[in-house]
C-alpha positions as CSV (number, residue, x, y, z in Angstrom):
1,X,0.0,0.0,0.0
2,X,1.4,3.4,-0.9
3,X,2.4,5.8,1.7
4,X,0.7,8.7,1.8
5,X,1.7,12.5,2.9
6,X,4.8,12.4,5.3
7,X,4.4,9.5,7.5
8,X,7.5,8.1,6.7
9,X,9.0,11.0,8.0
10,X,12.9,11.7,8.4
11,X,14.7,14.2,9.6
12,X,15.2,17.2,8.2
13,X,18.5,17.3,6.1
14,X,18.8,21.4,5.7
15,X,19.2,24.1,7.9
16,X,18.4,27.6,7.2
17,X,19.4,30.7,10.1
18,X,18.7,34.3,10.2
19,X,21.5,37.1,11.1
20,X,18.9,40.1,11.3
21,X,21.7,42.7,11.6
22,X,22.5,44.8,8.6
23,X,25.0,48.3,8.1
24,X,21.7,50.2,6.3
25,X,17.8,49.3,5.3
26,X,18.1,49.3,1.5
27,X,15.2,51.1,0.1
28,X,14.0,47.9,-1.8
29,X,14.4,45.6,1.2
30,X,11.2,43.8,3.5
31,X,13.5,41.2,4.8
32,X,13.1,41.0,8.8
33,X,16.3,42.9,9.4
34,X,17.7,45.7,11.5
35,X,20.5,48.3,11.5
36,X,23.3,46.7,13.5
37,X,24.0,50.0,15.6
38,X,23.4,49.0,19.5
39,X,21.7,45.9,18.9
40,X,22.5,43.1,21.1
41,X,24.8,41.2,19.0
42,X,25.6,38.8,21.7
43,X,22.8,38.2,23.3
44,X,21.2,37.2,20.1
45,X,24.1,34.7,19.2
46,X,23.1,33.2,22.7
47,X,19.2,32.8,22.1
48,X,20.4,31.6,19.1
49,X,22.7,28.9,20.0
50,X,19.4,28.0,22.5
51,X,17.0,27.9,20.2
52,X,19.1,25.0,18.1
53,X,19.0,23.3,21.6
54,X,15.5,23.4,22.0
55,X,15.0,22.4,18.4
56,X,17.2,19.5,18.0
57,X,15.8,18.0,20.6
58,X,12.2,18.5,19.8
59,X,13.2,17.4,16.2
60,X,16.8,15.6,16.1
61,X,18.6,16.2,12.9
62,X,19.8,13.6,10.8
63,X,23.1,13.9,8.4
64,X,23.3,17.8,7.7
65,X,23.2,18.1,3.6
66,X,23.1,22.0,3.8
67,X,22.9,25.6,6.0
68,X,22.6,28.5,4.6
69,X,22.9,31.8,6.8
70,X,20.5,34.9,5.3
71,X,20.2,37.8,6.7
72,X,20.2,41.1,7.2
73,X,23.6,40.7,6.4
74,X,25.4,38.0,8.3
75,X,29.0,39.2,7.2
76,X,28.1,42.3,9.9
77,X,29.4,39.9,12.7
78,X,32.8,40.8,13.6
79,X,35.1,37.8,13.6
80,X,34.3,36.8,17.6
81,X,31.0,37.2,16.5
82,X,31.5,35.0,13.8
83,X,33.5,32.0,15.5
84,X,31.2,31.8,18.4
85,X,28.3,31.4,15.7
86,X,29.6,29.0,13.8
87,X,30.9,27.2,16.6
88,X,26.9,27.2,18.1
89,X,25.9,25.9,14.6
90,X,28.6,22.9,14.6
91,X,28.2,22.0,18.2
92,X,23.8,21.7,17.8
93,X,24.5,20.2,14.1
94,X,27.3,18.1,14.5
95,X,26.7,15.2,12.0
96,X,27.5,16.9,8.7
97,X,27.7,15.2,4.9
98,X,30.9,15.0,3.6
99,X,29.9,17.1,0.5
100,X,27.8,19.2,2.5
101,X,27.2,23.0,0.8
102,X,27.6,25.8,3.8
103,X,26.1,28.7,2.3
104,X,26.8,32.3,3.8
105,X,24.7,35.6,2.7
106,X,27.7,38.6,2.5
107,X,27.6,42.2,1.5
108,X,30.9,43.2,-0.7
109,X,31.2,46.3,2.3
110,X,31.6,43.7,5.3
111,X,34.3,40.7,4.2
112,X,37.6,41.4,5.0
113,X,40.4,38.9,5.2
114,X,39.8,37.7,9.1
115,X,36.7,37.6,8.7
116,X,36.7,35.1,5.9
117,X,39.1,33.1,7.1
118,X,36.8,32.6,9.9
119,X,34.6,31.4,8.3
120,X,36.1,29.1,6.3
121,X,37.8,27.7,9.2
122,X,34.0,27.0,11.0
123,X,32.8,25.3,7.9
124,X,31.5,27.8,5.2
125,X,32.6,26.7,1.5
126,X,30.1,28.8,-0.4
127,X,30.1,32.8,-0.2
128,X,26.6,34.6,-2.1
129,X,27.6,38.2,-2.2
130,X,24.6,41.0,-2.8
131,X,26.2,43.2,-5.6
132,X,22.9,44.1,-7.4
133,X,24.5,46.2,-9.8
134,X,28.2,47.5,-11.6
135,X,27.3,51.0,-11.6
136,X,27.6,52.8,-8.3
137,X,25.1,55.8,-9.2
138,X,22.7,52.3,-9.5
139,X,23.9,51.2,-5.8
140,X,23.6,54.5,-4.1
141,X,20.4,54.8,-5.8
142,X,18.7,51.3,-3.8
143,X,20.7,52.1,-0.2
144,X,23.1,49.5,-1.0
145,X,26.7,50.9,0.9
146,X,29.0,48.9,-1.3
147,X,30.7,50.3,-4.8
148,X,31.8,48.2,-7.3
149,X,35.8,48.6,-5.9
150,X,34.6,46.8,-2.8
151,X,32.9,44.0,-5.0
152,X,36.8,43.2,-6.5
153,X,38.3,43.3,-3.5
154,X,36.1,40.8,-1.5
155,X,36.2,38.4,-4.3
156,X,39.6,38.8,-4.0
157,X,39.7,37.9,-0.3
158,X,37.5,35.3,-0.6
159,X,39.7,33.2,-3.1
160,X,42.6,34.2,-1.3
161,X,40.6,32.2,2.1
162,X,40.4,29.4,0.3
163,X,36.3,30.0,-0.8
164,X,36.1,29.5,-4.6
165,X,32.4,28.5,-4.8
166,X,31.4,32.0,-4.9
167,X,27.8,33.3,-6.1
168,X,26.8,36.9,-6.6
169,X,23.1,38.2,-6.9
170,X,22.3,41.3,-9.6
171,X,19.0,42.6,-10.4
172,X,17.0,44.4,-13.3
173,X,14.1,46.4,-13.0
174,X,15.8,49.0,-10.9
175,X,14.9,53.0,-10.6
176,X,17.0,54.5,-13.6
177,X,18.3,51.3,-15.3
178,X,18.1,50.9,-18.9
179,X,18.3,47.5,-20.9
180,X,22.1,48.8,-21.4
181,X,23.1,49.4,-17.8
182,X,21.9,45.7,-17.3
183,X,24.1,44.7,-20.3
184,X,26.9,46.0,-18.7
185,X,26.4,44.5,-15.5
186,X,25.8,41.2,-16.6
187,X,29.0,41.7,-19.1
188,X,31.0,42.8,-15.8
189,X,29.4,39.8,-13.6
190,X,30.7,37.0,-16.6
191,X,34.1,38.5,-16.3
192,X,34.8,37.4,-13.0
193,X,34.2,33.4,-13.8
194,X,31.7,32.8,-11.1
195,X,30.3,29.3,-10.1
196,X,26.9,30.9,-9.9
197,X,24.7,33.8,-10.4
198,X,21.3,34.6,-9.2
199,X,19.6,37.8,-11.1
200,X,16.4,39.1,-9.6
201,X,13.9,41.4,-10.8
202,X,12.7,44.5,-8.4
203,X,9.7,43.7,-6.5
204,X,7.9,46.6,-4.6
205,X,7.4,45.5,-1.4
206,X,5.1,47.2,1.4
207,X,6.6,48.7,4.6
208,X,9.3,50.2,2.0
209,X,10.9,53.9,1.2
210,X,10.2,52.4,-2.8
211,X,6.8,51.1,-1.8
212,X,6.2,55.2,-0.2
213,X,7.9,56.6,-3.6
214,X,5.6,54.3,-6.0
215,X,2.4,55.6,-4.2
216,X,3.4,59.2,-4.5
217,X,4.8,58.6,-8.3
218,X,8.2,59.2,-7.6
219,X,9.9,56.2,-8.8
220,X,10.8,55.9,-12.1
221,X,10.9,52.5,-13.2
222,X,11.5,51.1,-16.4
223,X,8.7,50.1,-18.7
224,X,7.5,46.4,-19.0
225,X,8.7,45.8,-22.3
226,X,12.3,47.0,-21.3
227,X,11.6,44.3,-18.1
228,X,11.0,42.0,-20.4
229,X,14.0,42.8,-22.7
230,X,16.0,42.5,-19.6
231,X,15.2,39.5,-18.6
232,X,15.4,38.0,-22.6
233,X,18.9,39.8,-22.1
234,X,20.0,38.2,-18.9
235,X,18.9,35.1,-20.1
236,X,20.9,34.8,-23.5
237,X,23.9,36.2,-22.1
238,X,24.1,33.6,-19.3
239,X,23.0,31.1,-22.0
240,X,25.9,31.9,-24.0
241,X,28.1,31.8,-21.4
242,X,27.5,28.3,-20.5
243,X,25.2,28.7,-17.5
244,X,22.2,27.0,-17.1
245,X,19.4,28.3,-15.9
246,X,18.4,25.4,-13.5
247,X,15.5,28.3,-12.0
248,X,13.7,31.2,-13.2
249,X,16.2,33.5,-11.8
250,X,19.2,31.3,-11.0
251,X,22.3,30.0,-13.6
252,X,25.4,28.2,-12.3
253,X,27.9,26.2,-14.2
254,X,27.1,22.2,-13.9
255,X,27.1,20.9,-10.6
256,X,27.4,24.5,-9.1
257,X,23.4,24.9,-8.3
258,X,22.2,26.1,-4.9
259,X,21.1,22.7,-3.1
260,X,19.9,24.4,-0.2
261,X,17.6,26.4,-2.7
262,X,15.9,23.3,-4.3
263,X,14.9,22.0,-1.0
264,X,12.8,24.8,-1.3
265,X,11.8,24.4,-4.6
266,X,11.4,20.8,-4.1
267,X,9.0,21.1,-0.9
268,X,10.8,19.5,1.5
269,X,11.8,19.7,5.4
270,X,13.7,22.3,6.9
271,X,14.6,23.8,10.0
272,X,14.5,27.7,10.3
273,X,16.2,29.3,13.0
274,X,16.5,33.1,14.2
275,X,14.4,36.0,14.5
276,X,11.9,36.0,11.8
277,X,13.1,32.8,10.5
278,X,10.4,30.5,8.5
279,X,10.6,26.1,9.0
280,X,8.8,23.0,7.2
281,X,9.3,20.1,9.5
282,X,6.8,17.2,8.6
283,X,4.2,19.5,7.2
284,X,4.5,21.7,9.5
285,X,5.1,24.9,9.1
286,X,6.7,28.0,11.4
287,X,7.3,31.6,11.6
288,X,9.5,33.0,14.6
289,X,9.1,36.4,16.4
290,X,10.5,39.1,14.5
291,X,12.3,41.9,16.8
292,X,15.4,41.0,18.4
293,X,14.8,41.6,21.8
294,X,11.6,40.0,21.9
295,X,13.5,36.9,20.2
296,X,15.6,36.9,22.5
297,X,14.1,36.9,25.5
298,X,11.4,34.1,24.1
299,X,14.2,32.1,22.7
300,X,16.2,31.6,26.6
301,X,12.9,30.3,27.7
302,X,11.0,28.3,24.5
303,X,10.9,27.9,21.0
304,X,10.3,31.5,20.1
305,X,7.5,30.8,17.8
306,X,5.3,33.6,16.6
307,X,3.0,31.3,15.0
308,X,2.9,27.6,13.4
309,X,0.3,25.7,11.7
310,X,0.1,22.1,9.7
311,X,-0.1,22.6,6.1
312,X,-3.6,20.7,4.7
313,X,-2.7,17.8,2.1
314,X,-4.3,20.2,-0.4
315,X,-2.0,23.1,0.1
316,X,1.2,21.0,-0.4
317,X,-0.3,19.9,-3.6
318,X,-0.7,23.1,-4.7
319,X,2.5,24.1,-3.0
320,X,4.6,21.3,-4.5
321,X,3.5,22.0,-8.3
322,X,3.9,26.0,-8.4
323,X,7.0,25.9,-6.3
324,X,8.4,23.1,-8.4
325,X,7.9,24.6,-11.8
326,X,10.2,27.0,-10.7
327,X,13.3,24.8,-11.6
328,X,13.4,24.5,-15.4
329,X,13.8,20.7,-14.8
330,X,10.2,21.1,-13.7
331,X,8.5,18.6,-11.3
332,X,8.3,14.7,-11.6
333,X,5.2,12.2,-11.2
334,X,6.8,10.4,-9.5
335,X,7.9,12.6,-6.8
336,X,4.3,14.0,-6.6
337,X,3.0,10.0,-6.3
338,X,5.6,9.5,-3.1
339,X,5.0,11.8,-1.1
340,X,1.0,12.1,-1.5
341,X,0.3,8.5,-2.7
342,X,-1.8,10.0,-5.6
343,X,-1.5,10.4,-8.8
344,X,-0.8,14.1,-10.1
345,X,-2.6,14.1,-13.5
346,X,-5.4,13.1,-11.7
347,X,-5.3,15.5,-8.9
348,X,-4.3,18.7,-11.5
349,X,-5.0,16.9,-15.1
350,X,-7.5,20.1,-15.9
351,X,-4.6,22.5,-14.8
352,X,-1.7,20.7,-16.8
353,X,-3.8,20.3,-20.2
354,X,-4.5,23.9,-20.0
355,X,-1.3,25.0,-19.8
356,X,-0.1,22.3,-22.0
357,X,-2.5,23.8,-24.4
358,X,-1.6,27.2,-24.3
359,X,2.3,26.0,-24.5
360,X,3.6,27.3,-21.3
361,X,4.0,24.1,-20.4
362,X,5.7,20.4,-21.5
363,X,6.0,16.8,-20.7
364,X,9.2,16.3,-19.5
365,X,9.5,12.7,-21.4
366,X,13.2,11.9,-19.4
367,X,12.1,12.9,-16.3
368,X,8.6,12.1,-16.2
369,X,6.8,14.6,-15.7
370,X,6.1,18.7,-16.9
371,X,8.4,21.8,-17.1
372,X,7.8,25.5,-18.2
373,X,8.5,25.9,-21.7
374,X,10.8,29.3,-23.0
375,X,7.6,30.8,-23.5
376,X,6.6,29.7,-19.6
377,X,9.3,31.1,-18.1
378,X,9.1,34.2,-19.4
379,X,5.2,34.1,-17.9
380,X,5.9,31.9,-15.2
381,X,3.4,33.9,-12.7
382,X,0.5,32.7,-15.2
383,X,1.4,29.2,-14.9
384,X,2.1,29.4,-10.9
385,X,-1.0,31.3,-10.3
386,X,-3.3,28.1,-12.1
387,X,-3.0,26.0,-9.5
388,X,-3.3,28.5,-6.7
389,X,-6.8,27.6,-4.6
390,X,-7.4,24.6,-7.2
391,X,-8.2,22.2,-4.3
392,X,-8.3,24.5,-1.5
């Protein structure tokens, strides 16, 4: 008899933890993050280190596959800071994979050479820098504190610690960019031989100074057919280059994709930790308090949850499909059949033949199963948005 949902539940094999601290707010940025200036560094690293208590032994861990450490921008720990960290994460997750992938958020304005040889020392092997841009009117124009000297040089340190599998993250869509500027930047970002790149475009987020501009008209964006040149841009450049696009706004070189990402993408466990941190554990899901001080004061006595809720069957369905059409390998039957004991052209068959239909999507004959098409990634939203509330 087929199992059905997660009852043949493991541990989770990925770790994600939140450093909340940042140098500045960037205007485009709703991340759960605050300015590092007299905020309790320390004490946080301590509720911290607790909270991994607490969770490991409500949910031990099995063999560690991969962390990654977001932010706020982590690289804002000094290298005390650092150690102790790292040491916490080690010491709570001690049974590692011998390939595991230790990601660590940075901004180019925070990584000098102790620092990264810190962390290389405590584990990290993979270093995603935010560089957004090559054009520093562009990066003064978001809040980002870096220039494009400080993107060389931290490169440069990095490789010089011993870190080679080094990722950046640009983005298009930006107040003031042109189709050209992008070129540029994606020309400059090829240069430097990277393992990986991830190119986003602007979203508007609430609670933002762009969010406050856009209502009052004051940001001038560029057009949606120069978006969608961008992104045809981006996309044939990195193409040409010999990156695949494993995601909608991810390339790497073979073998260079985020893992820790396509757990994500794939729906699967895994454990969040810090201050406004987010965890799946066996279709469960959880969201942490947000400020610092009230994380840390919950987190020295409980779980500092701010709320948590199991996911219905229906909603993982629907969760598993649109988040797994993100990867332009696309999703598998097979996958869908294992881990809810059903068939997935019968639970979505009206959804797929649409889409089918209107070519956005195609059977994936290798893999078994459907993918976006080049037409569907470029309208990936329509495709995602189809099976949103189909059995809910």
């Amino acid at each position: 008899m087929p199992a059905t949902g997660r009852e043949n539940h493991t541990a989770p094999k990925a770790v994600y933890i939140h450093i909340p601290f940042c140098t500045n707010k960037c205007f485009y940025c709703d991340f759960n993050s605050y300015v590092l200036k007299d905020q309790p560094v320390m004490d946080y690293l301590r509720a911290l280190d607790r909270e991994m208590e607490l969770t490991v032994r409500e949910t031990p861990p099995g063999e560690i596959k991969t962390i990654f450490v977001g932010g706020g921008t982590p690289t804002v720990l000094n290298p005390q800071e650092m150690e102790f960290f790292l040491n916490s994460v080690k010491k709570n997750f001690p049974n590692w994979a011998e390939d595991i992938e230790f990601t660590m958020e940075a901004n180019p304005g925070t990584t000098d050479r102790d620092k990264l040889a810190v962390m290389k020392a405590g584990g990290v092997n993979r270093v995603s820098f935010g560089v957004q841009a090559f054009q520093n009117e562009l990066l003064s124009g978001i809040g980002r504190i870096h220039n494009t000297d400080d993107v060389y040089r931290s490169l440069e340190n990095a490789r010089n610690a011993g870190l080679d599998n080094l990722s950046i993250d640009l983005m298009f869509g930006l107040p003031n960019q042109t189709v050209e500027m992008l070129d540029y930047s994606v020309s400059k970002a090829l240069e430097l031989g990277l393992t990986h790149y991830s190119i986003y475009s602007l979203k508007v987020e609430e609670n933002t100074l762009f969010h406050t501009l856009f209502q009052k008209n004051q940001l001038p964006l560029p057009s949606e057919e120069d978006e969608l040149k961008m992104y045809q841009l981006l996309m044939d450049r990195m193409q040409a280059a010999g990156y695949k696009q494993y995601e909608i706004s991810n390339f790497a070189k073979p073998g260079f994709e985020s893992r820790h990402n396509m757990t994500y993408w794939r729906n699967e466990d895994y454990y969040g930790l810090g201050a406004g941190a987010h965890g799946y554990v066996n279709r469960r899901r959880h969201m942490n308090i947000k400020g610092v001080n009230p994380y840390v004061e919950a987190a020295m006595q409980k779980l500092p949850r701010l709320e948590q809720f199991s996911v219905p069957e229906a909603e993982a369905m629907e969760d598993f499909v649109m988040v797994g059409l993100r990867m332009l390998d696309g999703i598998r039957s097979a996958d869908f059949a294992a881990q809810f004991g059903v068939s997935l052209e019968e639970t979505f068959g009206r959804e797929l033949h649409k889409m089918l239909s209107s070519g956005l999507l195609e059977e994936h004959e290798d893999r078994g199963g459907y993918r976006l098409t080049g037409k569907g990634v470029v309208f990936g939203n329509e495709v995602f948005a189809e099976f949103i509330g189909v059995l809910t």
